[in-house]
Every structure is written in C-alpha cells, then in structure tokens.
N, C-alpha and C positions, 0 to 999 in steps of 0.2 A: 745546751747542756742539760743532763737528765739530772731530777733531785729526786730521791727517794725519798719515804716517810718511814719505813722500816727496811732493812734491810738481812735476810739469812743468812748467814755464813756456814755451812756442812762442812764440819771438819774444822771449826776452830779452836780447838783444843790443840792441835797437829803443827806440824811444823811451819808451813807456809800458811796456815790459816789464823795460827796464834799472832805471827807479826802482822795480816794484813789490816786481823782488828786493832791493833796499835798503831796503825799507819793510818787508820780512818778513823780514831779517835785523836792523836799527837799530831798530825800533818798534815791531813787531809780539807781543815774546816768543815766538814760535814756534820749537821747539824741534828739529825733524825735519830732514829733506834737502830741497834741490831743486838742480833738474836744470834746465840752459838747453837747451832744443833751438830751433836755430836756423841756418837755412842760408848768414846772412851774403849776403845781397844786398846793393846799393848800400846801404841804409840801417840793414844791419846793425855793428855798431862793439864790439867786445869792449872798449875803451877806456870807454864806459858802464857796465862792470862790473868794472872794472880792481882799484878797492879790496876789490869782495867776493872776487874771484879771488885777492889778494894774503891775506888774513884770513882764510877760510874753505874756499879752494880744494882738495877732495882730502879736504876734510874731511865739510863737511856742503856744499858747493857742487861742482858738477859741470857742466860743459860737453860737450854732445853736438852738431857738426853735422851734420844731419840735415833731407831735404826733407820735409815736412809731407805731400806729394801721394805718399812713397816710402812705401809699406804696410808694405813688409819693414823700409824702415828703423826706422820710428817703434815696431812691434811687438818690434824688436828692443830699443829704449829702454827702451819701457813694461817689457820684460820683466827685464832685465840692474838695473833700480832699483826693481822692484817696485813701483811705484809705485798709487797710490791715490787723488791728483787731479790734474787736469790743469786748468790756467789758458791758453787758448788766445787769448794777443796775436796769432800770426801771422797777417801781411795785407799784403795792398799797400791802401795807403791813401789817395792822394794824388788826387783830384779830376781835375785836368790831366794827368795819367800817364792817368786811367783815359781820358781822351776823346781822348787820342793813341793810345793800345796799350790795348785794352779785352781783349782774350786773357788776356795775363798775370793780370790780375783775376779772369778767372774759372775761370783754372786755381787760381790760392792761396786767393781768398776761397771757392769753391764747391768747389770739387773738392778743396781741401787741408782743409775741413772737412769732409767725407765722406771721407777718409781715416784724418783723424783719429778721426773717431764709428767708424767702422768697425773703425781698430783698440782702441781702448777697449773696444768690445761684444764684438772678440773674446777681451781677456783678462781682462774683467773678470766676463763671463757674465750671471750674475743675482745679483751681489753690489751691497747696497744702504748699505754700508759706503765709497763711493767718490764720486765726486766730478766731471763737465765742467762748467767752468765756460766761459760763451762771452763774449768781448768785442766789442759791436757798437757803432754808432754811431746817435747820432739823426736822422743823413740818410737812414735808412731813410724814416721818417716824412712824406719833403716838407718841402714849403715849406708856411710859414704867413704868414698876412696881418698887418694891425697889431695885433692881438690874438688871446687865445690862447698853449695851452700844450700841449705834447707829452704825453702819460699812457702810460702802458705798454699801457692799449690803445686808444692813437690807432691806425689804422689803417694798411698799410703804403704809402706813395707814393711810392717812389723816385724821381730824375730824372735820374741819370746811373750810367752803368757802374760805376763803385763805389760808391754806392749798393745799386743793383741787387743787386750781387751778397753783399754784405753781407746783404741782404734774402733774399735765398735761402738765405744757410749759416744765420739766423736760425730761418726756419724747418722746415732740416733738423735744428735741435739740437733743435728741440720738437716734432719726429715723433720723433726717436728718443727721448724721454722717452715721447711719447703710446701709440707703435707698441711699442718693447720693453721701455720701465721702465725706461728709463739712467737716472740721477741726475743732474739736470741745473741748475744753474742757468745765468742770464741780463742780462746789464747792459748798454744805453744810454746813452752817455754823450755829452756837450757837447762843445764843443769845448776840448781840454788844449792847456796850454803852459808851459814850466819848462824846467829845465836839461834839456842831454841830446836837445834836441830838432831833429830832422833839420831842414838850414835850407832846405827846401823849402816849409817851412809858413810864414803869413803872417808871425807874432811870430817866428820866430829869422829870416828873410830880412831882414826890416826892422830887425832889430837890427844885422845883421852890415852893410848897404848901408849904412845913418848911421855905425859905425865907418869907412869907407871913402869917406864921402860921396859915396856912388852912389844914382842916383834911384830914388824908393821907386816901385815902382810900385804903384797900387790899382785896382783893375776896376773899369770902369763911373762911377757916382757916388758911390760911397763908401758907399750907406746899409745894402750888406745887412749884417743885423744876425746875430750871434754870439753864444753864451752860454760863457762863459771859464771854465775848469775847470782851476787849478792841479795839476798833474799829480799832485804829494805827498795832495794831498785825494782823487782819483781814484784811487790804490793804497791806502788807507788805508779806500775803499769796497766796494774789489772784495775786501780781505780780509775784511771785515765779512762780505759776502755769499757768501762759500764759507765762513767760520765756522758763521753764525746764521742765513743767508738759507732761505726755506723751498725744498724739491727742486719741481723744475718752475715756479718763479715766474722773473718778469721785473723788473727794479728799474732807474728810473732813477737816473741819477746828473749832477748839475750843478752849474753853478759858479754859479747865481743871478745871474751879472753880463753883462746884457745888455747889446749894445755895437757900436755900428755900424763898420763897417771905418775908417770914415774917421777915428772919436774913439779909436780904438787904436793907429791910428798916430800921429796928430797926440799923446797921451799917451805913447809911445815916443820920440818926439821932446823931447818934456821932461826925460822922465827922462835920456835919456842926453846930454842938454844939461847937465843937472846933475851927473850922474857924470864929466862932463869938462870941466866947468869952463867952458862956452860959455853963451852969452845963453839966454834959456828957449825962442826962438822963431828960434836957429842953425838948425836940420836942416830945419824946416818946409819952405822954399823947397828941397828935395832931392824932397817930392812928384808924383809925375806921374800923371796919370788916363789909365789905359789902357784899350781895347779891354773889356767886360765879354766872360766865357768862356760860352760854350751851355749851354744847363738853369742860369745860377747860382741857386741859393732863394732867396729874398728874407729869411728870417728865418727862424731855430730859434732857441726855447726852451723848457727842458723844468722838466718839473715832478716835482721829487724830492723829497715828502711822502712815499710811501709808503715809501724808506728813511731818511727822519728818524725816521717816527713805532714804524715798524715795528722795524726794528735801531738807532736810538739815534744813526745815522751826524750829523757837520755838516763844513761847511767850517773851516779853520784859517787861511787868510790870505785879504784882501781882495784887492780886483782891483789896488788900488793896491802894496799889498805884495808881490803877484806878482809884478806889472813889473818894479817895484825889483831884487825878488830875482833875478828873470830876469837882466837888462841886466847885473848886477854879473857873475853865476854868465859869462855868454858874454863877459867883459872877463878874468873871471881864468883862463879855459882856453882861452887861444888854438890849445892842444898839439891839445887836442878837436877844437877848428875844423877847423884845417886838413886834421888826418887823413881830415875826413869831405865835405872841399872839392876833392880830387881823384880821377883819374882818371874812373870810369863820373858819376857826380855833375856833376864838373865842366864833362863834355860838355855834359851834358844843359839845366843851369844856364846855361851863356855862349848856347844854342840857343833857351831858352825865355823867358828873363829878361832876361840882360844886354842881349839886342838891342834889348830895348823902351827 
C-alpha cells in the first residue's frame, strides 16, 4: 500500500473532486496533506468544499488557484507542498459545451494534461516513490450496441470533442509512463451523480426543473442508455487505485446500473413526488422530448471486474438509494444551488435549456 505525504487534487472545487476530498479526509483514514488546485471556472464552487476548509483549512487542507495549462504555475505548487501524488479531476467535461466551443476542451483536457505531466516529470525526475493519477471517462471508448461491455482494453472510439480530447490526455498519461517511467496510474469511469453536482448534467438539471416545474427536457427518444455511478463509490475507487492499484495499469470503474435516459427521469419524478408530498406520477407530464444532440452514443457500459477482483473495490448504494439520496441532498442546499445558478452558468443555461 502507497502513503502519500502530500497529495494534489486539480479540480477540486468540481464536482467529482469536491467529494473525493471528503472521502479522503471522512473515510478514507489518510493521514497527510492535500492541496485543491483549481482555477474556479463556471463549474468550479469552493462552497463544495466549504466544510473541509472550515475543519482542516491551513492545517492539513490547502487551496491553490491555479491554471492547469500555466507550467510556472502548477511547478510552483508542486514545489511550495512538496508534494508526491497528484489526483488530476481537472476538465471540461460536458458534452454540449464541447460541441458548441470545442477549443476550450482541448486546451484543458489535452494541453492542461501535458502541462501537468510536464510538470510532474519535471520535479519529480526519476523518483518511483510518487504518484499521477488520471481521471477519464468511458466515452473514450464509443458507442456500444445492445450488448456488450467496456474493458480496459476496449479500444479507443471517441465521438465528440470531449471525448476526443479526453482520449488524447489518456493516452499522453501512458506515453509518459511507457516513454519516461512516471508512475502512473489510470481510471474510466461511468457515468457519476450525487451531491455537489454542477446542474448542467442530466440528474441535478432534472432535479432542480421538477422543483420549479419546468419541462424536463430528454434528447431524442429517451433510450440511450447510461451506466450510473454514485459519485461517494467513485472516490472511494479512485483512492483504492492510487493506494493498491498497480503503476501503469488502467482500472474501470462503474456503477453497474444501467439505465436508459428516459427510466431516470421518469424515476426522478417519483422520487421527488415523494419527497413533496405530490401523487407518484405529479412531475411526469413536466417531460418534453427534444431535438437528440450530434454524435449522441447510443449506450455505455462498463465492466469493472478487474477493480473488484483485483483491489477488493464494490459499490455502497443502489441506483435507487442514490436518487433518493440525491433529490433530498439538492432540496436541503438550496444555498448550493443558487451560488452555482448565476451569472456565467446562468447565461449559458437560460440560452441552451430554458428555451427548449
């Protein structure tokens, strides 16, 4: 088992980066520092890390802003926390962002991961005591048909600009293990969803439009299918995997519950029928089938045996208890909400959404 003394986290301000420093400070027993580096774009929210910064702040918790793509800056971090593994959330991540402004994408997903590696190899040298971890996603991979499963080496098929570029920082993380010996590991994951989650994604949009009874919209006809990955299980993988995971491996990571767009909303709709007190099938008629988006895949899901069998990893909640736990978590932090429903967001939102 690897112990750090410092630890980076890029991109913990964000959605999967906020909980995973909550999971390695509340869960995890790990005993060291880590550092938030994080530039705070639209979807960055320091209010996702509000209690660690209140508990730990100054102590064993540190906030740096800093651009991923800024070499001086991030070498300055690495260097000022001495740090020893870096956990690399940062991304633009959002699908429809990448197929309106596909730049930005491959300036942070490609070029902010070869800054990053860049500067790592340079202060790290040929020390094998250390640590990149990279977080990718399983739309590398394509689209799959009605059966079938994703493996670590399914091959790589991207279909849209983030994708794509995801695809590239992939695999310049496993040239720089192949080409200089960096220590590297590697994780694929499904699709997450949980508190804390920016509401440009399917599950907190649709949460937040039924509190408001605004029409849900779904792309197309509802069928392409999802594989739903409680975000607390997904931090609780990725530490697994910079623990025990082997240097230069790849590891999926998934929530086992596949699920077609249309049966997670229509299941959103119950739940928070029930949380407020409304008939089971109130929100349903809020529905609307919109426009399907260019390249959408028809269906991802991945097959994560190799970190059950391998590291010991499983899920902790079902797809039903996530919901639950979701819908309640976005009812009792409206404070959340709103912070992260204005200004640059809110344009973008009433331009891309609300009109439909």
């Amino acid at each position: 088992m690897r112990n750090f003394k410092t630890i980076i986290v890029t991109g913990g301000a964000g959605f999967i980066g906020s909980n995973f420093i909550r999971h390695i400070f509340e869960k995890s027993g790990y005993a060291g520092n880590v550092v938030n580096l994080d530039k705070l774009t639209y979807a960055g929210n320091l209010m996702s890390v509000g209690d660690i910064e209140k508990q730990y702040g100054g102590k064993r918790y540190f906030f740096e802003r800093a651009d991923i793509c800024d070499f001086d800056s991030v070498t300055a971090v690495l260097k000022k926390y001495d740090a020893d593994c870096v956990v690399h959330f940062a991304a633009e991540s959002h699908v429809d962002r990448s197929i309106l402004g596909p730049a930005e994408f491959v300036r942070t997903n490609l070029n902010g991961t070869f800054t990053m590696l860049e500067a790592v190899r340079s202060m790290w040298k040929d020390r094998k005591d250390v640590l990149f971890h990279h977080i990718s996603t399983d739309e590398v991979f394509g689209s799959l048909g009605d059966q079938g499963y994703f493996f670590e080496d399914t091959p790589y098929d991207p279909r849209s600009p983030y994708s794509a570029s995801k695809a590239g920082s992939d695999h310049l993380v496993m040239a720089y293990y192949h080409t200089y010996g960096l220590p590297v590991t590697l994780s694929n994951c499904s699709n997450n969803y949980g508190p804390y989650h920016f509401p440009e994604k399917l599950i907190p949009l649709m949460i937040l439009n039924l509190f408001e009874e605004k029409p849900l919209p779904v792309y197309g006809d509802g069928m392409n299918v999802r594989d739903w990955l409680f975000v607390a299980d997904h931090a609780s993988a990725i530490y697994r995997i910079i623990t025990d995971g082997n240097i230069g491996d790849k590891y999926n990571v998934g929530g086992e519950n596949e699920r077609p767009n249309i049966e997670v909303v229509n299941l959103l709709c119950e739940v928070a029928a029930d949380k407020m007190g409304r008939p089971k099938d109130y929100y349903k008629k809020l529905i609307t089938y919109v426009k399907d988006r260019p390249g959408h895949d028809r269906r991802y899901a991945i097959n994560c045996d190799k970190l059950k069998k391998e590291l010991g990893w499983k899920q902790s909640v079902t797809f039903d208890q996530g919901l639950a736990l979701t819908v309640e978590w976005y009812m009792n932090n409206k404070e959340w909400v709103e912070s992260v429903r204005s200004g640059e967001y809110r344009k973008w939102i009433d331009t891309n959404y609300d009109a439909r």
